[in-house]
N, C-alpha and C positions, 0 to 999 in steps of 0.2 A: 498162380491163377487157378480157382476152382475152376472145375466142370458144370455147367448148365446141366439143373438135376430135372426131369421128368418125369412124375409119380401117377400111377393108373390106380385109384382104386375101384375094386369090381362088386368089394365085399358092404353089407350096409348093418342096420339091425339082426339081418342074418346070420353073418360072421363079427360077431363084434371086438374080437380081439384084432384080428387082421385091420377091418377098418381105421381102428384107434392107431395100429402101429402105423400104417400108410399116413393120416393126418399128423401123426407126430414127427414121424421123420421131416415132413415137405413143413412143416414148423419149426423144430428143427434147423432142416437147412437153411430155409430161408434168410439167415441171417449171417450166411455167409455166401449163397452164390445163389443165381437164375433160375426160380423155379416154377414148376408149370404143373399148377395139381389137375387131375382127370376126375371127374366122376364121372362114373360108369355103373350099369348094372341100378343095383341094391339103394348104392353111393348117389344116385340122383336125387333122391328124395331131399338130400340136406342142401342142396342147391337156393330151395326154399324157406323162406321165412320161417322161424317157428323150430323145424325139424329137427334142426343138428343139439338145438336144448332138451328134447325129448330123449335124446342118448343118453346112455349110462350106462356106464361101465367101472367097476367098483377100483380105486387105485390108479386110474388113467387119468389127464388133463381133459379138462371139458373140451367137448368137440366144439363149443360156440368160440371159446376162446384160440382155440387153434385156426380154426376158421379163420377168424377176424386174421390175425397173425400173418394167417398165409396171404390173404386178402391184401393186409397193408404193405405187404413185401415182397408179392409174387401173384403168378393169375393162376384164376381156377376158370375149367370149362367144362361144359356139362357137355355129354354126348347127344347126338342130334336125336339120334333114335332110341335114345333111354327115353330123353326128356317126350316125346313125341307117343312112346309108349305106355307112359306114366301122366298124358292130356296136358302135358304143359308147355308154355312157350318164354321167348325171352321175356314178357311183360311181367310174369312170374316169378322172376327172379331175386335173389338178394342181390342187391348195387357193387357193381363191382365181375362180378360172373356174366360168362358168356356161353354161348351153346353152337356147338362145331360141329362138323364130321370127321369118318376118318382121316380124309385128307389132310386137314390139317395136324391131326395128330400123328401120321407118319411123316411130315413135313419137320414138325419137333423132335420127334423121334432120331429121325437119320438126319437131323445136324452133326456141320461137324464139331466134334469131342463133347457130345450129349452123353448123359450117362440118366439108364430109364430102368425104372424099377416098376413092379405090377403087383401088385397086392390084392 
């Protein structure tokens, strides 16, 4: 039995290598065990319609199609107060995404046999 994976990314257009590895891995796993992507920070922006095809980054998988990926096989959830800082709310969103706090996320977090990465 896998471990339920947990992935925080913090990084967006900003940091574009980190972003891309965080989205590949939680793509990646997804296809073998429970995964729960975070955006956060930077990473909120792609929550949004539109955004995550604006990425590029040369030799990496497209961020729309990782997305989807994760989407079909795992959830994504937008931080309360990213999304809140960046004027957006759930109605905003791509289907499928939801928008939390930390509570929740330390709730994912300290399950038990969770294994959580931050990028």
């Amino acid at each position: 039995m896998t471990r339920p994976l947990v992935v925080k990314v913090t990084a967006g257009v900003d940091a574009p290598e980190r972003c891309s590895q965080a989205f590949t891995v939680a793509a990646v796993a997804v296809a073998g065990t429970d995964v729960s992507l975070w955006l956060t920070g930077e990473s909120a922006w792609f929550a949004l319609p539109g955004r995550a095809a604006e990425f590029d980054l040369p030799h990496a998988a497209p961020l729309p199609d990782l997305l989807a990926g994760i989407l079909a096989g795992g959830r994504v959830t937008v931080c309360t107060q990213c999304a809140a800082r960046r004027s957006f709310g759930p109605d905003d969103l791509l289907p499928g995404i939801r928008i939390a706090g930390a509570a929740a996320f330390v709730d994912e977090v300290l399950a038990q046999g969770v294994q959580a990465l931050v990028y």
